[in-house]
mmCIF file of the N, C-alpha and C atoms, coordinates in Angstrom:
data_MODEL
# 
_entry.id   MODEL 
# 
loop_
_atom_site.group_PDB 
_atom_site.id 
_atom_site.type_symbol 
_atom_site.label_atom_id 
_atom_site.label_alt_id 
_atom_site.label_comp_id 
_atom_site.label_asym_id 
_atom_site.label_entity_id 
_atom_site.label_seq_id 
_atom_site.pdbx_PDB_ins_code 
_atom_site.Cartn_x 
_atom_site.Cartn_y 
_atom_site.Cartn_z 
_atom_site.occupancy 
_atom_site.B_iso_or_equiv 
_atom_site.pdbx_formal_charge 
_atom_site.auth_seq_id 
_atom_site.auth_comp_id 
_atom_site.auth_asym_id 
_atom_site.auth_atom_id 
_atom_site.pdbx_PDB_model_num 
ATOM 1   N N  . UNK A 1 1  ? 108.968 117.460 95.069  1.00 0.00 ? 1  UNK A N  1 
ATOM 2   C CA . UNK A 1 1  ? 109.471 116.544 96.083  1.00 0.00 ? 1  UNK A CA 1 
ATOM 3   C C  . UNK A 1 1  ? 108.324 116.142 97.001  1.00 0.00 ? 1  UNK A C  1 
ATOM 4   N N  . UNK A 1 2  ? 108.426 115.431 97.615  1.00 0.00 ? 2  UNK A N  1 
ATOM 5   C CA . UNK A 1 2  ? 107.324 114.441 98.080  1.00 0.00 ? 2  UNK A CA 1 
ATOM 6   C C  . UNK A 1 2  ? 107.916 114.820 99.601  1.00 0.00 ? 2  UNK A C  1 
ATOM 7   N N  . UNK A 1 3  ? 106.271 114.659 100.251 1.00 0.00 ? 3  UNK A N  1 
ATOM 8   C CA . UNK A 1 3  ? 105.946 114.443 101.995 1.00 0.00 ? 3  UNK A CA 1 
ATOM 9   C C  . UNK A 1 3  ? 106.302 113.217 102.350 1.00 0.00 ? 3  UNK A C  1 
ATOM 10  N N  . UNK A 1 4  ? 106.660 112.222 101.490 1.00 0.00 ? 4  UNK A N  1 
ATOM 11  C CA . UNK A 1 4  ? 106.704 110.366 102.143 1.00 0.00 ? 4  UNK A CA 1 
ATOM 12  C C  . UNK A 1 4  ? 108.235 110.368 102.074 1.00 0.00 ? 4  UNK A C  1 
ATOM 13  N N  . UNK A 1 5  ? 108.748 109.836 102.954 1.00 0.00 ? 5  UNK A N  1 
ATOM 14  C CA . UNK A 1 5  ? 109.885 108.831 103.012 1.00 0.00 ? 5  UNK A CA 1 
ATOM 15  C C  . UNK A 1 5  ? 109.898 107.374 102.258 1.00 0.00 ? 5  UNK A C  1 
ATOM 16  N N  . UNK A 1 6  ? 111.363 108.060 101.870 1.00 0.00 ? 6  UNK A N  1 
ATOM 17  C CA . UNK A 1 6  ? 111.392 106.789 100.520 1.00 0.00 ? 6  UNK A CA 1 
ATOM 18  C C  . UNK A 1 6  ? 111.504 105.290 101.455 1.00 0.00 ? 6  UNK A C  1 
ATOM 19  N N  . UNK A 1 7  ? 110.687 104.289 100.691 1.00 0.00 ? 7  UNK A N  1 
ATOM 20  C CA . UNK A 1 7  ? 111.258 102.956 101.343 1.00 0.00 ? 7  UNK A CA 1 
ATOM 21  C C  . UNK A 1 7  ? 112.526 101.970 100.947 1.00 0.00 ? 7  UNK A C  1 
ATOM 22  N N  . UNK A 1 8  ? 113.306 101.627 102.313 1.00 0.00 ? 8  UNK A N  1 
ATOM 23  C CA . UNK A 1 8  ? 114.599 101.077 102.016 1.00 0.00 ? 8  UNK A CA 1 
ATOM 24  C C  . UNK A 1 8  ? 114.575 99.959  102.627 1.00 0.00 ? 8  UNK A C  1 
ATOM 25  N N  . UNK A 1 9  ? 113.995 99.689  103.121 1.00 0.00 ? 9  UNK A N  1 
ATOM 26  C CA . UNK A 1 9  ? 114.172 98.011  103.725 1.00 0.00 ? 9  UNK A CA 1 
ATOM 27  C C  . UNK A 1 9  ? 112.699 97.357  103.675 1.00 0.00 ? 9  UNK A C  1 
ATOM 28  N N  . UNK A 1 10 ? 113.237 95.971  104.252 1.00 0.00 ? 10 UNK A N  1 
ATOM 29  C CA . UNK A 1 10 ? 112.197 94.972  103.756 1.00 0.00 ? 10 UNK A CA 1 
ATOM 30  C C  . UNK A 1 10 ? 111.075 95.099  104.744 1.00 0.00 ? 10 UNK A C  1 
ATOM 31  N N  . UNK A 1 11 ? 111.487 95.360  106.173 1.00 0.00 ? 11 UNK A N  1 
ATOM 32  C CA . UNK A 1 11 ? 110.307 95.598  107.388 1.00 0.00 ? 11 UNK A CA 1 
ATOM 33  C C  . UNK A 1 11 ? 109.436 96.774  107.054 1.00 0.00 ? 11 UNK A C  1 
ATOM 34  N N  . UNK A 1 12 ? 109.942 97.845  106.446 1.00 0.00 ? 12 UNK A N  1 
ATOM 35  C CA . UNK A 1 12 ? 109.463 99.226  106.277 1.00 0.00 ? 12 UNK A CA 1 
ATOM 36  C C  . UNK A 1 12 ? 108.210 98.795  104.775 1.00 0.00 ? 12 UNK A C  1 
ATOM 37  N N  . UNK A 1 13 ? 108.920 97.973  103.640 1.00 0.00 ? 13 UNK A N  1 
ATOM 38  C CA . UNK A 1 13 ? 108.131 97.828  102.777 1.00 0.00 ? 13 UNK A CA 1 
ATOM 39  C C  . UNK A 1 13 ? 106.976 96.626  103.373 1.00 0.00 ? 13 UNK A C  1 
ATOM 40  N N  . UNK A 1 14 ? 107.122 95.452  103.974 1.00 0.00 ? 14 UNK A N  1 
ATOM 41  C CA . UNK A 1 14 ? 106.312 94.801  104.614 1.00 0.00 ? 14 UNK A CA 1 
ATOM 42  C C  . UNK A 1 14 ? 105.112 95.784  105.568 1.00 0.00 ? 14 UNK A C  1 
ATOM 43  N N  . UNK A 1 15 ? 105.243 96.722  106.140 1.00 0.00 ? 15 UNK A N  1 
ATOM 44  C CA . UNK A 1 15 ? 104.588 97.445  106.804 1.00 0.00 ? 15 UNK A CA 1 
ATOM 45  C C  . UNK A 1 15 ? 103.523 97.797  105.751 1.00 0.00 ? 15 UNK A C  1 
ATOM 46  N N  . UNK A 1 16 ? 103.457 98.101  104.699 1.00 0.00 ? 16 UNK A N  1 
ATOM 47  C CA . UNK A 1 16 ? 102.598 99.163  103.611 1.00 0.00 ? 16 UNK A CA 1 
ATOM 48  C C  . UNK A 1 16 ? 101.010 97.985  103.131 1.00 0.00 ? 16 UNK A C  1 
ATOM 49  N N  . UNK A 1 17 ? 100.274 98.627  102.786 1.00 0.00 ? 17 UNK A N  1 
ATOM 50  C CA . UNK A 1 17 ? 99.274  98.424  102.372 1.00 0.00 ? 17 UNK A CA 1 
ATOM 51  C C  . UNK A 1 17 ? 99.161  97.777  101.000 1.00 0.00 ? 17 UNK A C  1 
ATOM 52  N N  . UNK A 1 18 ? 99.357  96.245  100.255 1.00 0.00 ? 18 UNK A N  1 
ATOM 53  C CA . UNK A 1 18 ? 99.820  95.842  98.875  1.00 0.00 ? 18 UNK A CA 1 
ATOM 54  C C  . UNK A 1 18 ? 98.516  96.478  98.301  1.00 0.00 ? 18 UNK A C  1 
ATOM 55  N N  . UNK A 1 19 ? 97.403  96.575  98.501  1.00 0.00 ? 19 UNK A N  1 
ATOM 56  C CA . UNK A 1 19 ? 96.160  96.756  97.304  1.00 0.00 ? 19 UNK A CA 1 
ATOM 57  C C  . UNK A 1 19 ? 96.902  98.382  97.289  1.00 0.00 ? 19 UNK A C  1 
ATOM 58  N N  . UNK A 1 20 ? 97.217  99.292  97.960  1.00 0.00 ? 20 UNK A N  1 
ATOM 59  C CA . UNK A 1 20 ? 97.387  100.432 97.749  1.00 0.00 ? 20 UNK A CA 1 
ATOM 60  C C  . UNK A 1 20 ? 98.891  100.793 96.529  1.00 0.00 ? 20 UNK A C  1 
ATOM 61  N N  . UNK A 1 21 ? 99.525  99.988  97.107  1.00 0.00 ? 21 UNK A N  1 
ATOM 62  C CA . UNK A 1 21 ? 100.916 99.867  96.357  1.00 0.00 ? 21 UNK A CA 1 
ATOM 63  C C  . UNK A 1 21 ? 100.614 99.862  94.990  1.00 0.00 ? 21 UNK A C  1 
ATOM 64  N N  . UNK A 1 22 ? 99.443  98.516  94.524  1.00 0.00 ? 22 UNK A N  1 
ATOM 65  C CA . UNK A 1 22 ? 99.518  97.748  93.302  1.00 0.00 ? 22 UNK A CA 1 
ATOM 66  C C  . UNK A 1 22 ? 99.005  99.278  92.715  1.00 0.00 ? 22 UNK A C  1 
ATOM 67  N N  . UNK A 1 23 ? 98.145  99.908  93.383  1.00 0.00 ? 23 UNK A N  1 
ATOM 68  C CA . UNK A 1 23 ? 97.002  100.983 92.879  1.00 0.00 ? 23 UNK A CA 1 
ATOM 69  C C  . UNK A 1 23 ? 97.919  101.515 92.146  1.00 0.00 ? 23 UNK A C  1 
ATOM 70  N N  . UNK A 1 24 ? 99.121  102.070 92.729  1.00 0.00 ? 24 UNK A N  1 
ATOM 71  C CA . UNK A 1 24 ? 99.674  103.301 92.832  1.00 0.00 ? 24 UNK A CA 1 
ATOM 72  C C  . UNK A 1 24 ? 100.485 103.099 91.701  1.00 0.00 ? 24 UNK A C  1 
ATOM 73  N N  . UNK A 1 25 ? 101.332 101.737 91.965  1.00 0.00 ? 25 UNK A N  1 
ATOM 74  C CA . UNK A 1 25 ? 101.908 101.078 90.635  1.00 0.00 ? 25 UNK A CA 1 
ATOM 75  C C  . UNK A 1 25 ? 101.562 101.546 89.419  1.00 0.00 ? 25 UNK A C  1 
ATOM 76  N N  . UNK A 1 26 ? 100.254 100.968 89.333  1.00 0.00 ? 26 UNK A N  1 
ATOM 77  C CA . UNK A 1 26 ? 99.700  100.866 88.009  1.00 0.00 ? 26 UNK A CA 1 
ATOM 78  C C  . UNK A 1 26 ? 99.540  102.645 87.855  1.00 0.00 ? 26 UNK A C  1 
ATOM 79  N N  . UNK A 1 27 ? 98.996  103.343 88.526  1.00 0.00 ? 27 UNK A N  1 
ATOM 80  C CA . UNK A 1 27 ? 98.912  104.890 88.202  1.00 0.00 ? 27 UNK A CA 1 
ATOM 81  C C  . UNK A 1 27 ? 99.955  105.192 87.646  1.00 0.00 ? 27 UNK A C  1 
ATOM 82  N N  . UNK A 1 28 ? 101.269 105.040 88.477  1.00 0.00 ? 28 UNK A N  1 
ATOM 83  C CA . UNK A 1 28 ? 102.308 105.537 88.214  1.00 0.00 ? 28 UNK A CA 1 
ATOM 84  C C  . UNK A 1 28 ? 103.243 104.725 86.331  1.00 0.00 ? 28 UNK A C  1 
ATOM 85  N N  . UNK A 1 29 ? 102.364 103.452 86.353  1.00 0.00 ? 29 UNK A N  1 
ATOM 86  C CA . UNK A 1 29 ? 103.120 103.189 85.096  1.00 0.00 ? 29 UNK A CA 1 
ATOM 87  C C  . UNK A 1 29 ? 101.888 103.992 83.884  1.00 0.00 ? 29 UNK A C  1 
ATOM 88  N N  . UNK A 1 30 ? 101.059 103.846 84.051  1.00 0.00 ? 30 UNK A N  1 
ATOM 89  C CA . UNK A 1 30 ? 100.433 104.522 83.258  1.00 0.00 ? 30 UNK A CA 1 
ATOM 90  C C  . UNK A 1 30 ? 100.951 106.630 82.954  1.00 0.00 ? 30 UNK A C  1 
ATOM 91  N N  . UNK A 1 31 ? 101.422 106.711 83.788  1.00 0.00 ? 31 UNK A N  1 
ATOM 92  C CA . UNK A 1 31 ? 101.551 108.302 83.413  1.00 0.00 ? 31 UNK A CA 1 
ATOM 93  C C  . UNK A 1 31 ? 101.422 109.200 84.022  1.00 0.00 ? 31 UNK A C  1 
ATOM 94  N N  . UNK A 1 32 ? 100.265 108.999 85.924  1.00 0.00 ? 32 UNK A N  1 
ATOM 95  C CA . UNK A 1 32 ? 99.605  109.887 86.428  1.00 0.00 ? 32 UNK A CA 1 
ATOM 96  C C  . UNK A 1 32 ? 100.762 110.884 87.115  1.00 0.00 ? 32 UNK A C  1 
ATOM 97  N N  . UNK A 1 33 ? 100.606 111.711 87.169  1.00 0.00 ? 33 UNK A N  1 
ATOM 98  C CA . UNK A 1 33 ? 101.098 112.894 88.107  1.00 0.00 ? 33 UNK A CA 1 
ATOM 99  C C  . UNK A 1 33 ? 102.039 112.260 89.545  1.00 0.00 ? 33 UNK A C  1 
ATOM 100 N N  . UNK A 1 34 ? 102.404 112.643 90.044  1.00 0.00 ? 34 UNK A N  1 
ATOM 101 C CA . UNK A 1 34 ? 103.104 112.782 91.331  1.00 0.00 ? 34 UNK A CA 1 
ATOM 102 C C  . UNK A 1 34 ? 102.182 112.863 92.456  1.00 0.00 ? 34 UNK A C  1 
ATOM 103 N N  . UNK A 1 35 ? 101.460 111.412 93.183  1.00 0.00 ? 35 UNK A N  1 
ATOM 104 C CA . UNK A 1 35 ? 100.612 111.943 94.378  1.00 0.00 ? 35 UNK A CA 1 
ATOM 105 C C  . UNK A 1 35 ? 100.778 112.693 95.092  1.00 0.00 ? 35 UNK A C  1 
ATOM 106 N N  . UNK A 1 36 ? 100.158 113.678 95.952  1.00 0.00 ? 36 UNK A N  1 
ATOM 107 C CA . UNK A 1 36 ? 99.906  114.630 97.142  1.00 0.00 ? 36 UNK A CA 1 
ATOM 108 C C  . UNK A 1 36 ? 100.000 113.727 97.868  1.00 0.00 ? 36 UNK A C  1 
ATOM 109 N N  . UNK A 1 37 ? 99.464  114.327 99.632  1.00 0.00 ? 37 UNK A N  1 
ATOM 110 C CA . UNK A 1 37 ? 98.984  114.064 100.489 1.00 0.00 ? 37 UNK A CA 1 
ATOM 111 C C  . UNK A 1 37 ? 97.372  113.676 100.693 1.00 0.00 ? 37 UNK A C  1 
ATOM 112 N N  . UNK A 1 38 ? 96.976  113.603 99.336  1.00 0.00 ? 38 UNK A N  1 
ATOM 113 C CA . UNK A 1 38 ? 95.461  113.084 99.541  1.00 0.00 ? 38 UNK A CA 1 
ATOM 114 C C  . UNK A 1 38 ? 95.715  110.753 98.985  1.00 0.00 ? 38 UNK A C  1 
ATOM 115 N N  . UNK A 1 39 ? 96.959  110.661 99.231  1.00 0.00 ? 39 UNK A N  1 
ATOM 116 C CA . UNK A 1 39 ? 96.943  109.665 99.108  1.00 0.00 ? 39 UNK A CA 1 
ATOM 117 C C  . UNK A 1 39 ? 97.995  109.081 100.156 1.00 0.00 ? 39 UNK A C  1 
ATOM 118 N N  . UNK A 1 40 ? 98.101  107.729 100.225 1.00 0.00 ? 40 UNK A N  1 
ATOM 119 C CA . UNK A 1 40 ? 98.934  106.885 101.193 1.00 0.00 ? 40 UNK A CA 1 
ATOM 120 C C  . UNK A 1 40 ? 100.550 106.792 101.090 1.00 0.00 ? 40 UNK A C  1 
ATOM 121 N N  . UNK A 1 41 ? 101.082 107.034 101.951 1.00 0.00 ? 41 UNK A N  1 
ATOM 122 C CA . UNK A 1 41 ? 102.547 106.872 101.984 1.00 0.00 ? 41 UNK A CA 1 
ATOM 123 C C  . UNK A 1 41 ? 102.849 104.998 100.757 1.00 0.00 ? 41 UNK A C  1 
ATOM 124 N N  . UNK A 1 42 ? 102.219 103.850 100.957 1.00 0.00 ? 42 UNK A N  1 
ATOM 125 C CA . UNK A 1 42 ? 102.039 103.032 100.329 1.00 0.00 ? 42 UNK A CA 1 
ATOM 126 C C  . UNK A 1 42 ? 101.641 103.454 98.798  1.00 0.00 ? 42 UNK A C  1 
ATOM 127 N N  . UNK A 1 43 ? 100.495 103.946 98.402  1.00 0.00 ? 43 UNK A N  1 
ATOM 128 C CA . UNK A 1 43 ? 100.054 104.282 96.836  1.00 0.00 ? 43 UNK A CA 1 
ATOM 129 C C  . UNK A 1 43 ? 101.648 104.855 96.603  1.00 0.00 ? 43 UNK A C  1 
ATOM 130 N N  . UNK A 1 44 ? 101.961 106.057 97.242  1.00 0.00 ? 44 UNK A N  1 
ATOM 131 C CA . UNK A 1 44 ? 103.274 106.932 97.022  1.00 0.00 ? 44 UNK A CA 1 
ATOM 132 C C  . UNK A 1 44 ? 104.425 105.746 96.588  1.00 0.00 ? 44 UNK A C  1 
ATOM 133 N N  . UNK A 1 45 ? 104.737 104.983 97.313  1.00 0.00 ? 45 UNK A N  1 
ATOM 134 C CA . UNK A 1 45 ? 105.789 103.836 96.965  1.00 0.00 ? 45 UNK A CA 1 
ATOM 135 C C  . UNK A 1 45 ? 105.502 102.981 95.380  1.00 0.00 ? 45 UNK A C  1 
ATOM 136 N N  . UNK A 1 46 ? 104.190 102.775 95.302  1.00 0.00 ? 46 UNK A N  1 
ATOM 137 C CA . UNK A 1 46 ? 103.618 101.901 94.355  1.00 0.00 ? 46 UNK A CA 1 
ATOM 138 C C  . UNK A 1 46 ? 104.028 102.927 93.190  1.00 0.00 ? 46 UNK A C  1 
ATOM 139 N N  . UNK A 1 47 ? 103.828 104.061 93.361  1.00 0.00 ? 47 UNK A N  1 
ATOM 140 C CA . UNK A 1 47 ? 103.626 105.092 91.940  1.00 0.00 ? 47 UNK A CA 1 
ATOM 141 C C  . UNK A 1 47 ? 105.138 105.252 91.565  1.00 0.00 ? 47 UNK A C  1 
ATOM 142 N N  . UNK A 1 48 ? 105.732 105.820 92.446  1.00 0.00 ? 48 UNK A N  1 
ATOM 143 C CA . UNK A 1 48 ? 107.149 105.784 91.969  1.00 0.00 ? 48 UNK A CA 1 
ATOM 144 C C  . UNK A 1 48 ? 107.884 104.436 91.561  1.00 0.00 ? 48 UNK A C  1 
ATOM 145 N N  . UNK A 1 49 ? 107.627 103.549 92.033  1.00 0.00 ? 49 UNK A N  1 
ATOM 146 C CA . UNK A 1 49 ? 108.192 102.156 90.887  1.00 0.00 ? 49 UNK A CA 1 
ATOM 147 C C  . UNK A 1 49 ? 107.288 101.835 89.914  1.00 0.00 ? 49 UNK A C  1 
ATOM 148 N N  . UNK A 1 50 ? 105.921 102.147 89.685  1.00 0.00 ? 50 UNK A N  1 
ATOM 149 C CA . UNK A 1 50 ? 105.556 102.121 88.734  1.00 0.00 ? 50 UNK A CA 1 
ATOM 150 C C  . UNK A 1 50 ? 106.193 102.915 87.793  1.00 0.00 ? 50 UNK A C  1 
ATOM 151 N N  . UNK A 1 51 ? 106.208 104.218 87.865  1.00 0.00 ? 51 UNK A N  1 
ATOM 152 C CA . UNK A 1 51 ? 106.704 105.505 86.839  1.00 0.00 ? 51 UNK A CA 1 
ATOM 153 C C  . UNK A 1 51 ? 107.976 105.171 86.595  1.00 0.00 ? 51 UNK A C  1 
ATOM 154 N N  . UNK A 1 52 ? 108.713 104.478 87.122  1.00 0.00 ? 52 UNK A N  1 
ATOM 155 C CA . UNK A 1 52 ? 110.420 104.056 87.502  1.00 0.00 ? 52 UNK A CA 1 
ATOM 156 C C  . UNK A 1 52 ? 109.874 103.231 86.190  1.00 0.00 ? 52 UNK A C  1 
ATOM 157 N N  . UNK A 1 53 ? 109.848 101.886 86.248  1.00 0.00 ? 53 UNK A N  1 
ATOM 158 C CA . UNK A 1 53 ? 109.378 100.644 85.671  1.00 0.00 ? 53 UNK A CA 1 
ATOM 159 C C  . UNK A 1 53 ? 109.043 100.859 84.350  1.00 0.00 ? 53 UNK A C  1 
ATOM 160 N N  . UNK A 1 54 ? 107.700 102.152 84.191  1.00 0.00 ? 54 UNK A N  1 
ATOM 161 C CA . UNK A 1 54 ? 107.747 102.440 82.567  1.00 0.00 ? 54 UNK A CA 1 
ATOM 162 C C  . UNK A 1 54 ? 108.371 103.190 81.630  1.00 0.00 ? 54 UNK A C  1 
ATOM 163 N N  . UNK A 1 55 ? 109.792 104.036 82.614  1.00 0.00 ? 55 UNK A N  1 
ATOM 164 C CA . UNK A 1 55 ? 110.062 105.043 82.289  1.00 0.00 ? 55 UNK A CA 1 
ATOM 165 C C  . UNK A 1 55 ? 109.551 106.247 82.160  1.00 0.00 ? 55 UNK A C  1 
ATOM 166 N N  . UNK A 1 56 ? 109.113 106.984 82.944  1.00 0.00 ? 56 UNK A N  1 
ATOM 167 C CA . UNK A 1 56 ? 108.353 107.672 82.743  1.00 0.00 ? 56 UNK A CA 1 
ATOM 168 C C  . UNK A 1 56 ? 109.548 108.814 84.232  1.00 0.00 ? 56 UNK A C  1 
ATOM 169 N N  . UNK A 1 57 ? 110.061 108.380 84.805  1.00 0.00 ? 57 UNK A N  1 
ATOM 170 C CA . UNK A 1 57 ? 111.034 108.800 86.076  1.00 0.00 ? 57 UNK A CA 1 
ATOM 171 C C  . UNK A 1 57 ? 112.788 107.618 85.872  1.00 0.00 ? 57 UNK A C  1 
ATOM 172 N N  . UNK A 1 58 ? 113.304 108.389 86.220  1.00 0.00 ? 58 UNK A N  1 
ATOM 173 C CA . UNK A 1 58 ? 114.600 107.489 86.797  1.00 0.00 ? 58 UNK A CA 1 
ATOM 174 C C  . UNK A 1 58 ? 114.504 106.890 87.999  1.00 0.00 ? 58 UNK A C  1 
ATOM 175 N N  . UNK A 1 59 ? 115.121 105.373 88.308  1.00 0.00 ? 59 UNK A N  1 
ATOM 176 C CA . UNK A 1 59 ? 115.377 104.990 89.433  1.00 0.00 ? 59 UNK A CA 1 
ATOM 177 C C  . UNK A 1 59 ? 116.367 105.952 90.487  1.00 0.00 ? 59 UNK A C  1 
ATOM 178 N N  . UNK A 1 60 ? 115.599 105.862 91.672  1.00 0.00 ? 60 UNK A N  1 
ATOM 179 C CA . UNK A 1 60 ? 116.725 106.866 92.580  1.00 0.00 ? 60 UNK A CA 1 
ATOM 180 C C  . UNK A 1 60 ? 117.855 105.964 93.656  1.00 0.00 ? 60 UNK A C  1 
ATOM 181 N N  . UNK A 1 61 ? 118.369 106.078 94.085  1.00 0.00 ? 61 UNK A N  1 
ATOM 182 C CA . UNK A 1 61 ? 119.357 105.453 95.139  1.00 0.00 ? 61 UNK A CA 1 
ATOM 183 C C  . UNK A 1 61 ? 118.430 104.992 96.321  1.00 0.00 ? 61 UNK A C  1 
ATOM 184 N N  . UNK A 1 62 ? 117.271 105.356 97.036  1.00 0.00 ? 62 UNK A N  1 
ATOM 185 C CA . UNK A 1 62 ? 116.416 104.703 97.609  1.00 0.00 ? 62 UNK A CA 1 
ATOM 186 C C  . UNK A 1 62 ? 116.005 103.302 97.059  1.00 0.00 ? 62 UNK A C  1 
ATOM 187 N N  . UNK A 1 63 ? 115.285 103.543 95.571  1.00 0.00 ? 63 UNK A N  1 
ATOM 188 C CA . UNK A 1 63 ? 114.298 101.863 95.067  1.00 0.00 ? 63 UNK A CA 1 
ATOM 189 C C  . UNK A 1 63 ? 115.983 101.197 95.111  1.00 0.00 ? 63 UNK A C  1 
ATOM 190 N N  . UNK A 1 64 ? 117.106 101.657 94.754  1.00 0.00 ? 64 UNK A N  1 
ATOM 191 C CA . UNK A 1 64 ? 118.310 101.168 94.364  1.00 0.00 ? 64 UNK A CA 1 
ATOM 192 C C  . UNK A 1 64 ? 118.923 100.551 95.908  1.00 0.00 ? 64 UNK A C  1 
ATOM 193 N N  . UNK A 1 65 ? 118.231 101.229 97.074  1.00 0.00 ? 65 UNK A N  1 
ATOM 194 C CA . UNK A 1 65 ? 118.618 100.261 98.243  1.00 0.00 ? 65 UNK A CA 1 
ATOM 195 C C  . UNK A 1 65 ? 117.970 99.289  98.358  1.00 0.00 ? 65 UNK A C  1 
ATOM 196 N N  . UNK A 1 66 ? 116.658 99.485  98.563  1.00 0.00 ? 66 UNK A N  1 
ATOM 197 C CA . UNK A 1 66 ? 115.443 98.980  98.619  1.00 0.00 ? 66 UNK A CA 1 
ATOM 198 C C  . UNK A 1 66 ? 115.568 97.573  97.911  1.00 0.00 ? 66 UNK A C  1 
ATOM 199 N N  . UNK A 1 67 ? 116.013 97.705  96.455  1.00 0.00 ? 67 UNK A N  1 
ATOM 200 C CA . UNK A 1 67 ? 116.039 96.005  95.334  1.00 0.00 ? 67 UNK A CA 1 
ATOM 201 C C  . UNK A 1 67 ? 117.248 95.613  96.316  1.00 0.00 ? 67 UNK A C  1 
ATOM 202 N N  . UNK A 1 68 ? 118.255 96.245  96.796  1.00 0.00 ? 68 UNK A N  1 
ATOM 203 C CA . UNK A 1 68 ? 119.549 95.546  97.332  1.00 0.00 ? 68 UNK A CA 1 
ATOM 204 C C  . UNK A 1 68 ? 119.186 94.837  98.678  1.00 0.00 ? 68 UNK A C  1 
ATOM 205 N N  . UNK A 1 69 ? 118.344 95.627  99.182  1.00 0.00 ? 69 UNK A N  1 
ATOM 206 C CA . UNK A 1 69 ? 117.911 94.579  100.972 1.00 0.00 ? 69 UNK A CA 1 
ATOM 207 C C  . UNK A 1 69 ? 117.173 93.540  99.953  1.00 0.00 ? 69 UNK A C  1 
ATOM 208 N N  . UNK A 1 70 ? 116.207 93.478  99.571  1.00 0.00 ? 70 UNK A N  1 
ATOM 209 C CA . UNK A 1 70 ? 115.281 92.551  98.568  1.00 0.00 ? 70 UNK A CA 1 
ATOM 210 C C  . UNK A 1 70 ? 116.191 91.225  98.512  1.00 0.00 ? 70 UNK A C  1 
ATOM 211 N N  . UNK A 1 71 ? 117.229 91.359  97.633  1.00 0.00 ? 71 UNK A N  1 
ATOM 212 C CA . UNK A 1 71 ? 118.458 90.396  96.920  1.00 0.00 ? 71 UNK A CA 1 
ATOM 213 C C  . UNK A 1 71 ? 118.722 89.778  98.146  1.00 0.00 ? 71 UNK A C  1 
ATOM 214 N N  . UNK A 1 72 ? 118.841 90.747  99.196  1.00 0.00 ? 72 UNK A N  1 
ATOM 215 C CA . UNK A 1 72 ? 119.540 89.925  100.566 1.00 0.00 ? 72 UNK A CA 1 
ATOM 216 C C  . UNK A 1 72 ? 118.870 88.908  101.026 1.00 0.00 ? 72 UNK A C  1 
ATOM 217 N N  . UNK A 1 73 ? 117.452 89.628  101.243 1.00 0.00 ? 73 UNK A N  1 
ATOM 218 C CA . UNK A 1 73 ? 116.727 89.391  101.856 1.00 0.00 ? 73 UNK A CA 1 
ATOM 219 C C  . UNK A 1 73 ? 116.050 87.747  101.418 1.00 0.00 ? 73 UNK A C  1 
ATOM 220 N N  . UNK A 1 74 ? 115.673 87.443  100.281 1.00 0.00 ? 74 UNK A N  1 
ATOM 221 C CA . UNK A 1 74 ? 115.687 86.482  99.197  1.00 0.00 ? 74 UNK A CA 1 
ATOM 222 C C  . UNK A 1 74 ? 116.689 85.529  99.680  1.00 0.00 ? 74 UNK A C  1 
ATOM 223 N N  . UNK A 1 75 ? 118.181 85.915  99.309  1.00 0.00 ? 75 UNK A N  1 
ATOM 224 C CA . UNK A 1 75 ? 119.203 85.028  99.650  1.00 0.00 ? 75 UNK A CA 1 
ATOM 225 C C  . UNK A 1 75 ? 119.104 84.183  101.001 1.00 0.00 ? 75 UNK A C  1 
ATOM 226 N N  . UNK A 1 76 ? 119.130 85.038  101.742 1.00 0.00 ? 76 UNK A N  1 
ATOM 227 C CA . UNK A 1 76 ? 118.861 84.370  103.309 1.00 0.00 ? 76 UNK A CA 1 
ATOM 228 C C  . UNK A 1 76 ? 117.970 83.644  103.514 1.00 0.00 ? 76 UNK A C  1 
ATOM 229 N N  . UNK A 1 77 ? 116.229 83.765  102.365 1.00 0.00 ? 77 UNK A N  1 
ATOM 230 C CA . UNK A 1 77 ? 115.377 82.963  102.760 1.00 0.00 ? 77 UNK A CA 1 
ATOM 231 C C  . UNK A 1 77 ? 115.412 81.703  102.396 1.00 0.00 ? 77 UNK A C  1 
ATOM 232 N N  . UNK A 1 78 ? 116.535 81.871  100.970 1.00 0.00 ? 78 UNK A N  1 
ATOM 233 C CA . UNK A 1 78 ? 116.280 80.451  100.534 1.00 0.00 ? 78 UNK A CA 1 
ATOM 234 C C  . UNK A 1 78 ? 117.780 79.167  100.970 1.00 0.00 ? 78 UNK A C  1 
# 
């Protein structure tokens, strides 16, 4: 289990670092391990939808809020 708080909304994911995210992404679809604390609450977000994305983890009820503010969030803009 992880030191980061999962992200659920759109202000909280807007807050994060994207080059760190994409990093983490890609780690996480490729296979890597479960970051520590020697990395960013952001990489942390990126890795778990990466690992989500290739299967490599199940989606949890967090990314599952998280796509649902998204949908909203989308709707309202357009």
């Amino acid at each position: 289990m992880s030191e980061f708080t999962p992200v659920t909304t759109i202000e909280d994911l807007m807050s994060l670092d994207t080059v760190e995210m994409v990093d983490g992404y890609w780690d996480g679809w490729h296979g890597a391990p479960e970051p520590g604390n020697n990395r960013s609450r952001a990489y942390w977000h990126g890795w778990r939808n990466g690992a989500a994305d290739a299967g490599h983890r199940e989606k949890d009820a967090h990314q599952m809020e998280l796509a649902r503010a998204f949908v909203a969030f989308r709707r309202r803009a357009a």
